[in-house]
C-alpha positions as CSV (number, residue, x, y, z in Angstrom):
1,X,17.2,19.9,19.4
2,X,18.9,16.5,20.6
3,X,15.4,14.5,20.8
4,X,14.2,15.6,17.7
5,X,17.7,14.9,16.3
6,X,17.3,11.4,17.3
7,X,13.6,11.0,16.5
8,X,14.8,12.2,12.9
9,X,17.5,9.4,12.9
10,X,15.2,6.7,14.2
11,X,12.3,7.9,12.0
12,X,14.8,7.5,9.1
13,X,16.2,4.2,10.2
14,X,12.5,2.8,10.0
15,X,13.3,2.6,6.2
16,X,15.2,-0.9,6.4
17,X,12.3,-2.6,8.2
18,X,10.6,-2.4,4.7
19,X,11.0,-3.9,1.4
20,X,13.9,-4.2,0.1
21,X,15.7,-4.4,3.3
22,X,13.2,-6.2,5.0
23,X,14.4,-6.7,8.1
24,X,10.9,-5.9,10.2
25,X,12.1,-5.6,13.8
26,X,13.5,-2.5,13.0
27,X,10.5,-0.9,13.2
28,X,9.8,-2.2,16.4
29,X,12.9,-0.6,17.8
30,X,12.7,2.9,16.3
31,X,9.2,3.1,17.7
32,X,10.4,2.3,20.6
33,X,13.1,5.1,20.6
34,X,10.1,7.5,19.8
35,X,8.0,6.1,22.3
36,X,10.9,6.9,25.0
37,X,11.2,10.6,23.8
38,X,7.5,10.7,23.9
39,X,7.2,9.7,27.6
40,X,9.9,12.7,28.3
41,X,8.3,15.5,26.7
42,X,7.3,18.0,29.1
43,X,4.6,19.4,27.0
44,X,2.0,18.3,23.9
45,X,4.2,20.9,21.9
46,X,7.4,19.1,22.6
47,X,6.1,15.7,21.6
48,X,4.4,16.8,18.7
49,X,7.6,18.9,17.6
50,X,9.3,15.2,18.1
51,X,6.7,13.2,16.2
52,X,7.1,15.3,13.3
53,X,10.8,15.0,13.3
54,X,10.4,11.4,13.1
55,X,8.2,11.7,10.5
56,X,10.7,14.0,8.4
57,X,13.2,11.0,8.7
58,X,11.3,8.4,7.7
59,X,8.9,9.9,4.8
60,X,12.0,11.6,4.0
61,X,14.0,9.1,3.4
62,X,11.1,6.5,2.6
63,X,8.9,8.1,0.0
64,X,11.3,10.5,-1.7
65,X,11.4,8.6,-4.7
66,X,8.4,10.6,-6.0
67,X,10.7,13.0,-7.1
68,X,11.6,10.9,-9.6
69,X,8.6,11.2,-11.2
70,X,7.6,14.8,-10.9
71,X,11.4,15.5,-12.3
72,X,12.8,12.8,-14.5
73,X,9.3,11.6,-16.0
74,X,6.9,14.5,-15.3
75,X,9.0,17.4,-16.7
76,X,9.0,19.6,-13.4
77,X,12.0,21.8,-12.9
78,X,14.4,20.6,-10.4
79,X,13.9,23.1,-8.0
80,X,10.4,22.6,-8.2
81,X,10.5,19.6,-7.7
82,X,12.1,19.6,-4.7
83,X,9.9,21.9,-3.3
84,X,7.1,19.7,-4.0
85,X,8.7,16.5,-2.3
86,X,9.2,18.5,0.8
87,X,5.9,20.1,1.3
88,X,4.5,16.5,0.4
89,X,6.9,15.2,3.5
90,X,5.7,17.9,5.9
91,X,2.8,17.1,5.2
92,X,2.6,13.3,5.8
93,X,4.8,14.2,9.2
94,X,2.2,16.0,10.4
95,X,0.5,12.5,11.4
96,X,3.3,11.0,13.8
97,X,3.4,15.2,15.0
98,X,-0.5,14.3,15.5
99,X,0.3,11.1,17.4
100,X,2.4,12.5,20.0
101,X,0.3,15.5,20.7
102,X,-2.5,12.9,21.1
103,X,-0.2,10.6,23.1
104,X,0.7,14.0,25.5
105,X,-2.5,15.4,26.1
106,X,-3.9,11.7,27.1
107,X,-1.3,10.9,29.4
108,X,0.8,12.7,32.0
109,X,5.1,12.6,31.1
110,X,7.1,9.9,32.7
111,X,4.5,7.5,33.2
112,X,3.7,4.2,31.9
113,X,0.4,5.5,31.1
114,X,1.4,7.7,28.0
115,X,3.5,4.2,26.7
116,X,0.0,2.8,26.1
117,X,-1.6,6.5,24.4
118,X,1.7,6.4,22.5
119,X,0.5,2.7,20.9
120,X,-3.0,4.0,20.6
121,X,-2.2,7.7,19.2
122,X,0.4,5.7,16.1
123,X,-2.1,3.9,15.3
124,X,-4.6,5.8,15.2
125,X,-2.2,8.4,12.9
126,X,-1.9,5.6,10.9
127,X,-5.4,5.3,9.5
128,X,-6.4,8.8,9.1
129,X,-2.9,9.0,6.9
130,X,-4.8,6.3,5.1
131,X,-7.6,8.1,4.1
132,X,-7.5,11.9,4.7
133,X,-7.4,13.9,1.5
134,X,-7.7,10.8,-0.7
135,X,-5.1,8.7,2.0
136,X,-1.7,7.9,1.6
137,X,-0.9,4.8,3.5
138,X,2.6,4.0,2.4
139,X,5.3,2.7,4.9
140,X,2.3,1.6,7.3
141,X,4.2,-0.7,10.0
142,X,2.6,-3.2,9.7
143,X,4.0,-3.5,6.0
144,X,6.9,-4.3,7.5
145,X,5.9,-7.5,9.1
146,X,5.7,-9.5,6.1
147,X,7.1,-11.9,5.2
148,X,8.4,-13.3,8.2
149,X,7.0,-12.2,11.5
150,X,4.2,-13.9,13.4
151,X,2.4,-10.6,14.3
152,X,1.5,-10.5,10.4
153,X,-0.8,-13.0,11.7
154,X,-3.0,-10.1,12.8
155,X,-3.4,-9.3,9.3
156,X,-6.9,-11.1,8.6
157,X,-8.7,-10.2,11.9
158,X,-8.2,-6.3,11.5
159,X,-5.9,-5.5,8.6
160,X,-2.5,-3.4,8.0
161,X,-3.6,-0.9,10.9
162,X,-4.1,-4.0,13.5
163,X,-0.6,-5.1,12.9
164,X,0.4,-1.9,12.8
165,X,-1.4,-1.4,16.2
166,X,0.2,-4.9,17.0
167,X,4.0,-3.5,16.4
168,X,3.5,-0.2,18.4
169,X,2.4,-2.1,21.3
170,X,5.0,-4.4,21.5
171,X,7.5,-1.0,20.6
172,X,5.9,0.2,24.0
173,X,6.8,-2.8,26.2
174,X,10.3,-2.8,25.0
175,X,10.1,1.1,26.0
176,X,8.5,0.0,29.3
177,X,11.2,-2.8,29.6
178,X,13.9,-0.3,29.0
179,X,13.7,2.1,31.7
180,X,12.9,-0.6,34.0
181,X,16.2,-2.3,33.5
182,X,17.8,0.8,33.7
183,X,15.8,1.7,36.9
184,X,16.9,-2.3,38.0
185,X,13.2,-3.5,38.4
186,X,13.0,-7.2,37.4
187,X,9.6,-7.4,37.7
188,X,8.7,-4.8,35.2
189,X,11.3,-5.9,32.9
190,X,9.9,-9.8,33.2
191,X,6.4,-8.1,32.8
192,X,7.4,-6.3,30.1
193,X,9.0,-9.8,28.3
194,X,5.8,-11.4,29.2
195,X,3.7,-8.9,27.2
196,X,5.7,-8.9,24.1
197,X,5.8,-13.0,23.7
198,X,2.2,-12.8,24.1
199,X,1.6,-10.4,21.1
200,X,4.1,-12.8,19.1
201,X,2.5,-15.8,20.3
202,X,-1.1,-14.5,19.9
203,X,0.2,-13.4,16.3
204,X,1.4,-17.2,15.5
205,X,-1.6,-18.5,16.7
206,X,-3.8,-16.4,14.1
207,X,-1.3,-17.3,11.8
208,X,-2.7,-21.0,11.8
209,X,-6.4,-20.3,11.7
210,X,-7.4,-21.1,7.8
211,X,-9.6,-18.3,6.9
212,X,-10.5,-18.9,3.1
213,X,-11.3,-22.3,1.1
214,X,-9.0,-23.7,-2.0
215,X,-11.2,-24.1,-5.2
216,X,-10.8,-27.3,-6.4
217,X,-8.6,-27.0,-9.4
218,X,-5.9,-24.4,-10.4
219,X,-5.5,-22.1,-13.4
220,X,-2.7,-21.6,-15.3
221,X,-1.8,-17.9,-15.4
222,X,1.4,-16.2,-17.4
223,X,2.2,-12.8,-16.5
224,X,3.9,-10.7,-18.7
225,X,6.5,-7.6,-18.0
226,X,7.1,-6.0,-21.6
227,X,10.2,-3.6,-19.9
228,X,9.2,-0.8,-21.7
229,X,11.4,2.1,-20.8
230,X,9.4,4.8,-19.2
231,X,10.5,7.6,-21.0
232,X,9.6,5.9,-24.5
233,X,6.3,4.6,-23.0
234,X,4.1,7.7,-24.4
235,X,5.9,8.2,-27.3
236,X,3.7,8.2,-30.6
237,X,6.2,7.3,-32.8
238,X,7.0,4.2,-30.7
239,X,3.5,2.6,-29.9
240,X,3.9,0.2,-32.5
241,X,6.4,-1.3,-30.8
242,X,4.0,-2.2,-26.9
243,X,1.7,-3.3,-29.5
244,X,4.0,-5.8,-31.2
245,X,5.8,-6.5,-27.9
246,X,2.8,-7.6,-25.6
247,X,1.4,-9.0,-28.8
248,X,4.1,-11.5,-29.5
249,X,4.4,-12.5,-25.6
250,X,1.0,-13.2,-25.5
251,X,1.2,-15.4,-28.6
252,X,4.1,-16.8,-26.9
253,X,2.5,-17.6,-23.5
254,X,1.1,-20.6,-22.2
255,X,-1.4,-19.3,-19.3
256,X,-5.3,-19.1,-19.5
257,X,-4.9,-16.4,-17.6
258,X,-2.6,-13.6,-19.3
259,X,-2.2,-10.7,-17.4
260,X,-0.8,-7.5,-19.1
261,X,0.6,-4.7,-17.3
262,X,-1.4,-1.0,-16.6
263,X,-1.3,1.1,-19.7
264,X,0.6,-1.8,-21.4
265,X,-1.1,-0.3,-24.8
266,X,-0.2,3.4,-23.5
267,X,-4.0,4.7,-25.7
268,X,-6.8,5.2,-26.0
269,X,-8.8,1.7,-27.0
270,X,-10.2,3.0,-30.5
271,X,-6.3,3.6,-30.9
272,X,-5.2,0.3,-30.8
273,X,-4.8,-1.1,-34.4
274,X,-8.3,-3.3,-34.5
275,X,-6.3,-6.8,-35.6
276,X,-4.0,-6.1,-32.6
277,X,-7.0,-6.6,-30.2
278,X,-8.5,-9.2,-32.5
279,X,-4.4,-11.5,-32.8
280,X,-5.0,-11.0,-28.9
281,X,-8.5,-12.6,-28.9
282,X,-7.6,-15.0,-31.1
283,X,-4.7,-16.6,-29.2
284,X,-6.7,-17.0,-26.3
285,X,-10.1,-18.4,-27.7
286,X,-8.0,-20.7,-29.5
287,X,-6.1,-22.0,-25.4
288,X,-9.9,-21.6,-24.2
289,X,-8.8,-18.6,-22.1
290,X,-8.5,-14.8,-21.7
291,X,-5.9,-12.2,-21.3
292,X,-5.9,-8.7,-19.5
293,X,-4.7,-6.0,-21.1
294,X,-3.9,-2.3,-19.7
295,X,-5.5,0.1,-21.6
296,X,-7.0,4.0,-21.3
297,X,-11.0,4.3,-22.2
298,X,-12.5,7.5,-23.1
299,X,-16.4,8.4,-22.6
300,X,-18.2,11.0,-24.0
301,X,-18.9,13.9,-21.3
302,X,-21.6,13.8,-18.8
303,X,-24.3,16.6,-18.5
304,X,-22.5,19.8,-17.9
305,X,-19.1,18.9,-18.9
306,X,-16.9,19.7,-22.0
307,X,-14.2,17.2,-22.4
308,X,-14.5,13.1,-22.2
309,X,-14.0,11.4,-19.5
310,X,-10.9,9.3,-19.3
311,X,-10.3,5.8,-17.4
312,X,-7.5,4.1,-16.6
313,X,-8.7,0.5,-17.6
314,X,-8.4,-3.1,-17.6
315,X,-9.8,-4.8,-20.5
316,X,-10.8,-8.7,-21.4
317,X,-9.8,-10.5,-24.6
318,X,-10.5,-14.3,-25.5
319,X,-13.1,-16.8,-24.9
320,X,-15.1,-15.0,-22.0
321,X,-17.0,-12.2,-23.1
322,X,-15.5,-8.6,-22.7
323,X,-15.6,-7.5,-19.8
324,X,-14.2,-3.7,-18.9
325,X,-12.5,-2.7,-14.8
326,X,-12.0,1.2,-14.7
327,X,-9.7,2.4,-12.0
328,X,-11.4,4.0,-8.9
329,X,-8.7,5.2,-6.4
330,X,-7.1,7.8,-8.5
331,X,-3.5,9.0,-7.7
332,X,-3.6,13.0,-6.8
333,X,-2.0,14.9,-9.5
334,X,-0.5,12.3,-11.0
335,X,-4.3,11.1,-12.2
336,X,-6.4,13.1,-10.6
337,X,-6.1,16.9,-9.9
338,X,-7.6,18.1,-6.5
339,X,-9.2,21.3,-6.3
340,X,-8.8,21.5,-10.4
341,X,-10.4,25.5,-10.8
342,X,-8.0,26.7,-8.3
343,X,-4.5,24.9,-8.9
344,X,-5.4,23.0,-12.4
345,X,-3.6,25.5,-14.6
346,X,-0.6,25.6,-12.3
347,X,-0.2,21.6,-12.1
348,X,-0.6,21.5,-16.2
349,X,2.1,24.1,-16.5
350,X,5.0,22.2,-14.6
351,X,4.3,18.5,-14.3
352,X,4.0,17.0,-17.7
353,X,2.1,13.5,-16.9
354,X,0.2,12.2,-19.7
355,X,-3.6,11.7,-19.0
356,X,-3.2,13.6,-15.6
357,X,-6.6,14.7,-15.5
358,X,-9.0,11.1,-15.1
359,X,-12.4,10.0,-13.9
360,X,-12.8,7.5,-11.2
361,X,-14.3,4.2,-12.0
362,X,-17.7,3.3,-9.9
363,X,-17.7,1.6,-7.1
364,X,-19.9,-1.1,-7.4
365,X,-17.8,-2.8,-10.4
366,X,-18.2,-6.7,-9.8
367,X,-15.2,-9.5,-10.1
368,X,-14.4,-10.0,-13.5
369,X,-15.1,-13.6,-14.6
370,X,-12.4,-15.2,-16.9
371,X,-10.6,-18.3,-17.2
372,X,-13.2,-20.1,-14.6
373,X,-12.0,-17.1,-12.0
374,X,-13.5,-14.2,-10.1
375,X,-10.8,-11.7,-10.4
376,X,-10.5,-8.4,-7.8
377,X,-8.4,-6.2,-10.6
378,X,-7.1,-3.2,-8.9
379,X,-4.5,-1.0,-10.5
380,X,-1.5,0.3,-9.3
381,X,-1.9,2.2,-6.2
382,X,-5.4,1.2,-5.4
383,X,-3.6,-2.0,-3.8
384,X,-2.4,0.7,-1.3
385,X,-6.0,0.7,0.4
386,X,-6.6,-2.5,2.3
387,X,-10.1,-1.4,3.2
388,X,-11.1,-0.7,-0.3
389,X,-9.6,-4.2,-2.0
390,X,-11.0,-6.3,1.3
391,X,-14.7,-4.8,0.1
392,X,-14.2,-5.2,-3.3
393,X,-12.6,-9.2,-3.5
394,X,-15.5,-10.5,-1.5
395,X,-16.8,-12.5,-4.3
396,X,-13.9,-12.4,-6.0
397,X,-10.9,-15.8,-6.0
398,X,-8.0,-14.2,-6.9
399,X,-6.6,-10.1,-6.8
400,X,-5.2,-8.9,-9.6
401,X,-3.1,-5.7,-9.3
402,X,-1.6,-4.5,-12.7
403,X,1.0,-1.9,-12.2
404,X,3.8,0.9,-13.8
405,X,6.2,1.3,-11.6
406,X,8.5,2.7,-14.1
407,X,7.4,6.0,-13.0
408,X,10.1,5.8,-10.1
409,X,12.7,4.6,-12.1
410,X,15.2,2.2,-10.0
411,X,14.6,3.6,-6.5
412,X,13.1,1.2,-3.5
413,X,9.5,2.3,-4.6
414,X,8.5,-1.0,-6.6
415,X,9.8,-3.1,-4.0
416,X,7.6,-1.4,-1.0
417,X,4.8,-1.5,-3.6
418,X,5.1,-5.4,-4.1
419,X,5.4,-5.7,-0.3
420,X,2.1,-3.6,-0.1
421,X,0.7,-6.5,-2.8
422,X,1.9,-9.2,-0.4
423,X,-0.3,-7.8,2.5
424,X,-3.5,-7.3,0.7
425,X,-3.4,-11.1,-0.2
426,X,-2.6,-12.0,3.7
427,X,-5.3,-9.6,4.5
428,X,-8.1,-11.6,2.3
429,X,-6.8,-14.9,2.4
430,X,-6.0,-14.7,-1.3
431,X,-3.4,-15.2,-3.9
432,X,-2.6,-11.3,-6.0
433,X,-1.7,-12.0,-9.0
434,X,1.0,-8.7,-9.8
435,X,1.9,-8.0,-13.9
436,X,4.3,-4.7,-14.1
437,X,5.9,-3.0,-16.8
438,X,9.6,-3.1,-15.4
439,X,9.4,-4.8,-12.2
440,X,8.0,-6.1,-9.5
441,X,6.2,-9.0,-11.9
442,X,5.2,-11.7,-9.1
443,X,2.9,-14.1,-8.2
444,X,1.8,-14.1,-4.1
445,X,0.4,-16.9,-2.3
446,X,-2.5,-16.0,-0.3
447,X,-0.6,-16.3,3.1
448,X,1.0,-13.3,1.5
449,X,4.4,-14.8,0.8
450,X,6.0,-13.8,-2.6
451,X,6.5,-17.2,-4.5
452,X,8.5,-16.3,-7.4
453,X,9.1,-12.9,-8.7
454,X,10.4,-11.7,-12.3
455,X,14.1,-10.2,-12.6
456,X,13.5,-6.6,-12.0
457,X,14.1,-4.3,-15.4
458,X,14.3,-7.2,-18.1
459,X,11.9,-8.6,-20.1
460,X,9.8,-11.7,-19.8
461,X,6.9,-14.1,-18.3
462,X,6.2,-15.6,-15.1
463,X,4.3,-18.6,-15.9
464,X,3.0,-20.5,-13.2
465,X,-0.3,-22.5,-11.8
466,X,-2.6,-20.8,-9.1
467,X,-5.8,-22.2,-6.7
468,X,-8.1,-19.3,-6.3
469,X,-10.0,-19.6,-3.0
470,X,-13.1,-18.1,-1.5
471,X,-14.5,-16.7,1.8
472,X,-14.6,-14.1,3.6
473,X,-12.1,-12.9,6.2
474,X,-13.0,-11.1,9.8
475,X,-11.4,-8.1,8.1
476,X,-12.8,-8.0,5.0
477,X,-16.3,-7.8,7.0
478,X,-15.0,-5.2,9.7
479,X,-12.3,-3.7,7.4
480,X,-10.1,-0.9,9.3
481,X,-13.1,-0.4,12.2
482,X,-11.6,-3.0,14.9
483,X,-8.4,-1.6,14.7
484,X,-9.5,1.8,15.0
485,X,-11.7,1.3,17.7
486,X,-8.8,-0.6,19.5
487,X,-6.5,1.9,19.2
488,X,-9.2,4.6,20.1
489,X,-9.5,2.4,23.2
490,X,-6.1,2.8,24.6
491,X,-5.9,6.0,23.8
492,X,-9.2,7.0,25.9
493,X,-8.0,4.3,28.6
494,X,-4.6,6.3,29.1
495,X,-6.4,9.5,29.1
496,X,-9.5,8.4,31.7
497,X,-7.2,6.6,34.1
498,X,-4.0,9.1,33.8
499,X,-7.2,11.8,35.0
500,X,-8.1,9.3,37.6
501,X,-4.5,8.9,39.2
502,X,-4.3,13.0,39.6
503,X,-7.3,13.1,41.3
504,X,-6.4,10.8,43.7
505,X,-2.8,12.2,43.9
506,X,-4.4,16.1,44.3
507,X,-7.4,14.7,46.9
């Protein structure tokens, strides 16, 4: 139990190499730690039974905050709850359990060999985690790299995953260094060294390649956080109050950009009170610009089906013509319900999320053009998926990511989320544009540095001037390909010349 023990601890220690903590070579050491109990295992099992302990400690203590919203704001018992939050942990920790049965099987224990499957076999975790059953790429480790650390560089060339791949390799060669100093073999431990500035030095010199072109002039933007408490949010008897909120800020504003938060009117469009879309229309028209507003759009049912179909939506107001984003990465259960004729009459009996039951958008929505911009809107979680916004922002100048956050109350779950945000821009080599309801309001710079953020919980406006830029990234061509094939790459390398060395040894 020992190894596990400490896999658990170091999985769980991983935490505070992402936002708010942010100090990112933690990471880097607790791989390392897991890479060492990796190279020790006897057997597949044994690693596997270690990866999954790590895993437990670091989804554990990283993404528990969900309970928040299944509990405090989704009306599931306790209990329940709690259930839920576990089996949603296992689950996830079944990826680094994957890794190190991967990492086992490819190379033989003890050997420098299964250091390199164990960089490979992460990674590769990584990105299935990303996209199996909908993906849930939270606390990826290359989050963790930004702002601050040169390897973030990697960031345009192959995405989250590459710098991800980027910090379990240089995890490995402090492993590798590790045992040689304590086996007293300078050489290994200087070759070691060497490996690891290279990786940093590599990752600094991406950092200065300009991938993207300025546009010539900037737009003013003003994005608003209204501070809505969550639990009045839904509340019919208080929606005349977001409508007279947002409406008021807007009037207030200065931006020709205005960028609401997600469900900032928490209805159904034909709800909102017709001269509080046209006060919003006309205070824009009147600056020449546009605002953005949050808003739920219901179809009538396709072919075969009984009730509407509902959209989580972005919606244009002002002196560009309407122009309508529906949400296309749905969140399971919380938008979406999976497998709906088996389970959908259990979910609706103990989680109590409004709207739980959405359409996707399509997928071939195009930039919305306002204010003189091209703007990639995502919402909320969809900025999760660096694959999905790189595609999508190709002819696009700025991202746009509007957000509710509330759901999780005052837990570290907005500030991973806006660290999330800070990537996607470093991945595209464009600023992301971020309006919430309670906090994390910021504008990002499209090296992916935060330039100014909103006082978390408090109402307000974040007005400020942004350049858009265009281009096209390596990644936003390859998307999460080159760093899966890499990663696939070391993992067969390990595996073919670990085989090799036997044969040789047995002959």
């Amino acid at each position: 139990m020992l190894p596990a023990a400490t896999a658990a601890l170091a999985g769980a220690l991983t935490v505070f190499g992402f936002a708010p903590f942010g100090v990112g070579l933690v990471p880097i050491a607790t791989l390392a730690a897991l890479f060492l109990l990796w190279r020790g295992a006897a057997t597949p099992r044994r690693a596997a039974w270690i990866g999954f302990a790590f895993g437990a400690g670091l989804f554990g203590a990283g993404v528990s905050w969900i309970y928040i919203a299944l509990e405090t704001f989704g009306g599931m018992p306790a209990p329940v709850a709690a259930v839920g939050i576990a089996g949603f942990c296992a689950y996830l920790s079944l990826w680094p359990a994957f890794a190190g049965y991967v990492a086992a099987r490819a190379a033989p224990a003890g050997s420098a060999l299964r250091l390199v499957a164990a960089a490979g076999a992460w990674t590769l975790a990584e990105w299935l985690r990303g996209f199996v059953l909908t993906g849930f790429p939270w606390l990826a480790a290359g989050h963790a790299q930004l702002p601050g650390s040169t390897l973030a560089g990697f960031a345009p060339l192959g995405g989250v995953f590459l710098v991800s791949l980027a910090v379990a390799a240089v995890a490995a060669l402090v492993a590798y260094g590790i045992e040689a100093l304590a086996q007293e073999l300078p050489k290994r431990v200087a070759l070691a060294g060497a490996g690891v500035a290279t990786l940093f030095v590599a990752g600094a010199l991406l950092d200065r390649v300009v991938w993207t072109t300025p546009n010539a002039a900037p737009v003013a933007v003003t994005l608003v956080q209204g501070n809505i408490p969550q639990e009045q949010k839904f509340d019919p008897e208080l929606r005349g109050r977001a409508f007279r909120v947002y409406a008021e800020l807007v009037a207030e504003s200065k931006g020709r950009l205005v960028v609401l938060p997600e469900s900032a009117f928490p209805v159904f469009a034909e709800d909102v009170p017709a001269e509080t879309f046209a006060a919003l229309a006309r205070t824009m028209r009147a600056r020449g610009g546009d605002v953005l507003v949050g808003v739920f759009v219901a179809q009538p049912p396709s072919p075969g089906e009984d009730q509407p179909r509902i959209h989580n939506s972005v919606v244009t107001l002002g002196e560009s013509a309407t122009q309508l984003y529906r949400k296309r990465h749905l969140v399971p259960f919380g938008e979406t319900i999976p497998a709906k004729a088996a389970v959908g009459w259990l979910i609706n009996r103990v989680l109590a999320i409004p709207l739980s039951d959405q359409t996707p958008g399509p997928d071939d929505q195009p930039p919305i053009e306002v204010a003189g911009e091209r703007l990639a809107v995502n919402i909320c979680y969809e900025d999760a998926f660096g694959a999905e916004i790189a595609g999508w922002s190709r002819d696009s100048t700025i991202l746009v990511n509007v957000t509710n956050d509330a759901w999780y109350g005052r837990s570290i779950a907005a500030w991973q989320h806006n660290q999330i945000a800070q990537m996607r821009a470093k991945e595209t080599g464009r600023p992301m544009l971020r309006a919430t309801n309670t906090g994390i309001t910021s504008v990002i710079d499209a090296d992916g540095g935060q330039r100014v953020h909103l006082p978390w919980f408090r109402r307000g406006m974040l007005e400020t001037n942004v350049v858009g830029r265009t281009g096209v990234t390596p990644f936003m061509r390859w998307g999460n390909a080159f760093a899966a094939l890499i990663a696939a790459a070391l993992v067969a390398a390990a595996f073919v010349v670990g085989r090799a060395s036997a044969r040789r040894a047995s002959g």
